[in-house]
C-alpha positions in Angstrom: 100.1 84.8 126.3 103.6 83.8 124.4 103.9 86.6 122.3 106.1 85.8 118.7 105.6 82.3 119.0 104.8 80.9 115.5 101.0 80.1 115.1 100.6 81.1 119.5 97.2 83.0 118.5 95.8 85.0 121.3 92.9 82.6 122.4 90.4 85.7 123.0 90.7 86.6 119.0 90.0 82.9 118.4 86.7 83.4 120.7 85.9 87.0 118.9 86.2 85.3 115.1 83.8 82.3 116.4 81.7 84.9 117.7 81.4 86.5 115.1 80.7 83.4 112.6 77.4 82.8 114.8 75.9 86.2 113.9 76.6 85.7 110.2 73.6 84.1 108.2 75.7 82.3 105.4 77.2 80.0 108.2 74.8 76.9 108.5 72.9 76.4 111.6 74.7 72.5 112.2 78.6 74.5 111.7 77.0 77.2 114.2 75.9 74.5 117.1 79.4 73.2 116.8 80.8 77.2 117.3 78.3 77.8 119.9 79.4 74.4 121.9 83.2 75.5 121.3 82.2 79.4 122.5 80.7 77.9 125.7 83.8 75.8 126.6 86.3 78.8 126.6 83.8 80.9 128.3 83.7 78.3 130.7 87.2 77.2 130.7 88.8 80.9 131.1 85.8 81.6 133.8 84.5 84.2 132.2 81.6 86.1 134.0 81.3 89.5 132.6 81.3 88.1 128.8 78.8 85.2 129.3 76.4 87.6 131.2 76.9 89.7 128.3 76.7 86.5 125.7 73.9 85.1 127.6 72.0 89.2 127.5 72.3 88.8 123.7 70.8 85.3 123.3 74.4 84.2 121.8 74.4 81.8 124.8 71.9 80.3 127.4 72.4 81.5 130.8 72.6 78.9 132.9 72.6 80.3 136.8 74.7 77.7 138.1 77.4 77.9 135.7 77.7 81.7 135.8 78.0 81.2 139.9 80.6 78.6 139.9 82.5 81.0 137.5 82.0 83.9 139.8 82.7 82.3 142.8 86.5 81.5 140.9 86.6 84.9 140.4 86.6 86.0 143.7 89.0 83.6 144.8 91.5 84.5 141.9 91.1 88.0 143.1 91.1 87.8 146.2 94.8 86.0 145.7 95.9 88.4 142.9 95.2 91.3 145.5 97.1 89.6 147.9 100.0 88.9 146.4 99.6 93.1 145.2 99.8 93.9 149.0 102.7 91.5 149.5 105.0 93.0 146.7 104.2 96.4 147.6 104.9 95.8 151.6 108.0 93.2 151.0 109.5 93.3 147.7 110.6 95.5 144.9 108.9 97.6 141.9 109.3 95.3 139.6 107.7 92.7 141.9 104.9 95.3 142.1 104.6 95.8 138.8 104.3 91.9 138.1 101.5 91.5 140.7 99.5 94.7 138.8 100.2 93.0 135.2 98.9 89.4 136.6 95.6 91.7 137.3 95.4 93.8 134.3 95.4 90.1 132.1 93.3 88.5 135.0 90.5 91.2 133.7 91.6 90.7 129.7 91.4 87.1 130.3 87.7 86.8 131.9 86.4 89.0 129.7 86.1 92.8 131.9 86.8 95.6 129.4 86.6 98.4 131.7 88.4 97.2 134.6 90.8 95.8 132.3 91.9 99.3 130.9 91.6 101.0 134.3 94.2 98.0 136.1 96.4 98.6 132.5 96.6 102.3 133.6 97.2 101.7 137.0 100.3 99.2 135.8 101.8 101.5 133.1 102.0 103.8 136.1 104.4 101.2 137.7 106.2 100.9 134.6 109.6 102.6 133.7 111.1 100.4 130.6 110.2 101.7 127.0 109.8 98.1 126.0 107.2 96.9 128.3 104.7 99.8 128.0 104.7 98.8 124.7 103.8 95.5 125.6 100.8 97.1 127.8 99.8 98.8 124.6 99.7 95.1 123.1 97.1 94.2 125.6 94.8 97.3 124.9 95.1 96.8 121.3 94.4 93.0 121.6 91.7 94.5 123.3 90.2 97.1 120.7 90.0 94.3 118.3 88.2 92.0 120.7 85.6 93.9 121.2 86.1 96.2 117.7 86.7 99.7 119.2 88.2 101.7 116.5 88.8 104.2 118.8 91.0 102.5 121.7 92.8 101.2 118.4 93.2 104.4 117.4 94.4 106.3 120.5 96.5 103.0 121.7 98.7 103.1 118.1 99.3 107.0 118.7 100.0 106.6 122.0 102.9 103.8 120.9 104.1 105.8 118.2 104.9 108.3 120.7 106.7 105.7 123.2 108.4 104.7 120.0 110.2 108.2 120.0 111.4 107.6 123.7 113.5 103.9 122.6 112.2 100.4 121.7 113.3 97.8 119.9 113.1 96.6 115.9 110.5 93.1 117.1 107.6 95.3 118.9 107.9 98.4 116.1 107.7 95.6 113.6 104.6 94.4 115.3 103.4 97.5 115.4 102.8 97.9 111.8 101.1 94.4 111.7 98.3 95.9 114.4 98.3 99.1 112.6 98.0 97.7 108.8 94.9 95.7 110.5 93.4 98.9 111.7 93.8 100.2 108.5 92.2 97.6 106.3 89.4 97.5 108.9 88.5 100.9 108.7 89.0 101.0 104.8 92.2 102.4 104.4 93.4 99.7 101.9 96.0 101.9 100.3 98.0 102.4 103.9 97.1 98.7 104.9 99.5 97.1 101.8 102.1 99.2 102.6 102.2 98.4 106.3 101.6 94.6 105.2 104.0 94.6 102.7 106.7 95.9 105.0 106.1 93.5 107.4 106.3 90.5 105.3 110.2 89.4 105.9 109.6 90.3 109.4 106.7 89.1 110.5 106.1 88.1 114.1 102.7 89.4 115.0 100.9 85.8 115.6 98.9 86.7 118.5 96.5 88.5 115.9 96.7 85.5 113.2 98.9 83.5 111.2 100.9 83.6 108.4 98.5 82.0 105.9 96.0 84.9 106.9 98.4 87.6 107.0 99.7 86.6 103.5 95.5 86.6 102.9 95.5 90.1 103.8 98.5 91.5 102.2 97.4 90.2 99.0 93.8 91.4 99.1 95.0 94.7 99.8 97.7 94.8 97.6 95.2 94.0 94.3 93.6 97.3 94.5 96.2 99.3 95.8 99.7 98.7 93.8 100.3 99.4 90.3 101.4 96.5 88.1 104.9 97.5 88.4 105.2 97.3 92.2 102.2 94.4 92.1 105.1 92.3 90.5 107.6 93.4 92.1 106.5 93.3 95.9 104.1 90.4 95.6 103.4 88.5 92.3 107.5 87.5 92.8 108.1 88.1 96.7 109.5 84.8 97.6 107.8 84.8 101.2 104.6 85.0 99.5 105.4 82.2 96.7 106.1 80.1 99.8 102.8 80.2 101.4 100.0 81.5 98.5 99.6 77.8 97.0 98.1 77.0 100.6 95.6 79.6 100.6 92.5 78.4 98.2 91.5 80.3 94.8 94.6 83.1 95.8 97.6 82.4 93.6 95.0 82.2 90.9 93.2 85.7 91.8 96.4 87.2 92.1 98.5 85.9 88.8 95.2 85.5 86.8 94.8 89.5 87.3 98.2 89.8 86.3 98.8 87.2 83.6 95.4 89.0 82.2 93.7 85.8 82.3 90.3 87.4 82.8 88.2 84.1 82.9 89.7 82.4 85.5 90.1 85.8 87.3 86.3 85.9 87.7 86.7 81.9 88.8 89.1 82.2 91.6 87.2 86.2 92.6 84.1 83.7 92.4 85.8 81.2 94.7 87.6 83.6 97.4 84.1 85.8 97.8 83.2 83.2 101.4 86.5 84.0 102.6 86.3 88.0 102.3 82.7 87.9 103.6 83.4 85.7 106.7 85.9 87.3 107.4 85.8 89.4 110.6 87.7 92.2 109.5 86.8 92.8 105.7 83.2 91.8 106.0 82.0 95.4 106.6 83.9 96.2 103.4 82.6 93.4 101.6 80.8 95.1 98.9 83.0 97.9 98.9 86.0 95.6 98.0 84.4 93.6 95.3 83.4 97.2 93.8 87.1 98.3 94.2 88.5 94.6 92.3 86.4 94.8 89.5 87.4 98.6 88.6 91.2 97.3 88.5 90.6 94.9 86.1 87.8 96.4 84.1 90.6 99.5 83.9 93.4 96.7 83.0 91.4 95.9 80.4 90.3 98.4 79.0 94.0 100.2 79.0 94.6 98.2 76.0 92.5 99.3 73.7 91.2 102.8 72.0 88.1 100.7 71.4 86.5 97.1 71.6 83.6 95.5 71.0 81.2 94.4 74.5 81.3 90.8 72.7 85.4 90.8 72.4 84.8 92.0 76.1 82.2 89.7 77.3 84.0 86.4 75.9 87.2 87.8 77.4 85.6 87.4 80.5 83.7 84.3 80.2 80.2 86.2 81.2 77.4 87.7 78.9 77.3 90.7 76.9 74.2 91.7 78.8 76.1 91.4 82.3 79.5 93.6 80.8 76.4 96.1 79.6 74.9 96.2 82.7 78.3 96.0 84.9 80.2 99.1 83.0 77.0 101.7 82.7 76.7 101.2 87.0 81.1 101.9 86.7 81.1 104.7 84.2 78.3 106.2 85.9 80.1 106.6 89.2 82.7 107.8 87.2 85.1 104.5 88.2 86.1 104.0 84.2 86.5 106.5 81.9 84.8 105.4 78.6 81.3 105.4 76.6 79.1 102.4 75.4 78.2 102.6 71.7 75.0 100.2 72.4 73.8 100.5 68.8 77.5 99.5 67.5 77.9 97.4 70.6 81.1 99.1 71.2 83.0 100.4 74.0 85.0 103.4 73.8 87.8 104.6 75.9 88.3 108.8 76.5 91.2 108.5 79.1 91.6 112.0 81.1 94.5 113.6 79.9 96.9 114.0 82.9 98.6 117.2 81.3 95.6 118.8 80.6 94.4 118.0 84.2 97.7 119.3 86.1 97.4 122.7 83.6 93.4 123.2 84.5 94.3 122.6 88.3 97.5 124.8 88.2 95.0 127.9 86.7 92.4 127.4 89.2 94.7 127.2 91.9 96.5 130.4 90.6 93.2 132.6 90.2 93.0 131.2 94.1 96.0 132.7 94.6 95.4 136.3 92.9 92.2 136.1 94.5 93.9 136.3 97.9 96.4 138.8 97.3 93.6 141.3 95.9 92.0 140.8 99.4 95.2 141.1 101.4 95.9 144.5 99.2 93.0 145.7 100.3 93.4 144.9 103.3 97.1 146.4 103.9 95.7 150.0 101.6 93.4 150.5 104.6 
């Protein structure tokens, strides 16, 4: 694996996006005989036993016997020399020779495809490890890992767990990473808010291309950015950041989403939202949050929109938009009645009327209630003290 080598992505995320393609029903069933030939060939080319049982358990693959004991067979024989050259190093040669022969078995599991005995040999070589910097490197593979195979809790546990090295030493490149891993585990567990920022301060830095390139991290920062940012820091940290100018043009229907939403062309907002919606839903990461996310766009710019005026009519609204007056009806009442915009439709005028909450008013209400709290609690602890 050459880690920071520009567009080196690690080959098992490749396998886990193809992977996931074939379970998705809006990918064709011609594309997915294609992805299913090219799944087979890594399996086969990495000899991987443990995930082609597994592939072959779900019906994403046929088993073929004869395959899987050919692939076995190379196993045993990799092993077998792996554990040799283990007993060598720790007879003749140094730790650090030790260590080596224990890391060429922790990514001997990783690379065929053994979860558990992966973790367990990652243990038993972070035990041989003294450097700061490579047991952060170890807590690359586990991540690499967790996203393989989508465990939200080894992701979890394995970004704590390098925080905390982080506090012993290591260097700007791997904490840098860091926040790559971590904004992904972010955005996939919904956390859009803390996923921008992490993206964001990654962007002049980036390095992280085992997980994907640029172009995708770019994707990513900009999708999360939308519903997050303000428009003053939209503009400022990615409608002008020259490192996204220099790669957005690439990416289809995303300079348009972005500077459509902020130029307030609503029409060809809709077009390019329109356009994008394949990307976020194939996407391995953001499809659980599919829905979710096309909620979360349309209350920005609904909001935006609506920011501008005390009132206006559904048919100023509508045209603005480039949809019907009977989709903007039926579109708001599901928004306002989650309580996502704050205003009222006048159906008999065919008007829509803004009542923005009053930020004073709501800081002086909270401040009372939290004050009664408060006298509540010293009347108790009076008590309390007279007796």
């Amino acid at each position: 694996m050459a880690e920071g080598q520009e567009g080196k992505q690690e080959p098992h995320l490749i396998l886990a996006n193809k992977l996931f393609l074939l379970t998705q029903p809006d990918v064709e069933d011609i594309e997915k005989v294609r992805l299913r030939d090219e799944v087979f060939a890594s399996v086969k080319a990495d000899d991987m036993a443990p995930l082609y049982e597994t592939l072959a358990a779900d019906s994403v693959l046929k088993m073929d016997q004869t395959v899987l004991d050919v692939m076995r067979v190379k196993n045993e024989e990799d092993l077998k020399k792996i554990d040799e050259k283990i007993a060598d190093a720790e007879e003749n040669l140094g730790e650090s020779e030790v260590r080596e022969a224990h890391l060429a078995k922790s990514l001997f599991y990783i690379r065929i495809g053994d979860k558990e005995r992966a973790l367990e040999q990652l243990k038993v070589t972070e035990s041989k490890t003294v450097a700061v910097g490579q047991k952060m490197d170890l807590v690359f593979y586990t991540l690499q890992l967790g996203f393989f195979y989508m465990d939200f809790d080894l992701i979890s546990k394995s970004i704590d767990k390098a925080k905390k090295l982080f506090e012993e030493g290591g260097d700007w490149e791997r904490k840098n990473r860091l926040k790559v891993y971590e904004g992904l585990y972010c955005m996939s567990t919904r956390n859009f808010k803390k996923a921008a920022d992490l993206f964001l301060d990654s962007i002049s830095t980036f390095t992280t291309y085992d997980l994907f390139p640029y172009d995708t991290f770019i994707f990513y920062s900009v999708l999360t950015s939308i519903i997050s940012l303000d428009r003053v820091s939209l503009k400022q940290k990615v409608v002008d950041a020259p490192e996204i100018l220099t790669v957005i043009a690439k990416i289809p229907y995303l300079s348009e989403f972005l500077n459509s939403l902020y130029g307030c062309q609503y029409k060809s907002f809709f077009l390019a939202f329109a356009g994008l919606t394949e990307q976020i839903k194939l996407d391995r990461y953001l499809h659980p949050h599919f829905r979710y996310y096309m909620r979360e766009v349309r209350t920005v710019v609904y909001s935006q929109f609506l920011e501008s005026y005390k009132s206006v009519t559904m048919e100023a609204m509508a045209t603005a938009f480039g949809v019907t007056v009977e989709f903007i009806d039926v579109e708001l009442s599901r928004f306002i009645a989650a309580g996502k915009l704050h205003c009222k439709i006048d159906k008999v005028a065919g008007v829509l009327e803004t009542n923005r909450p009053d930020a004073k008013n709501a800081l002086y209400q909270a401040t009372i209630k939290q004050g009664d709290f408060l006298l509540n609690r010293i009347q108790k602890l009076s008590r309390v003290i007279d007796l």
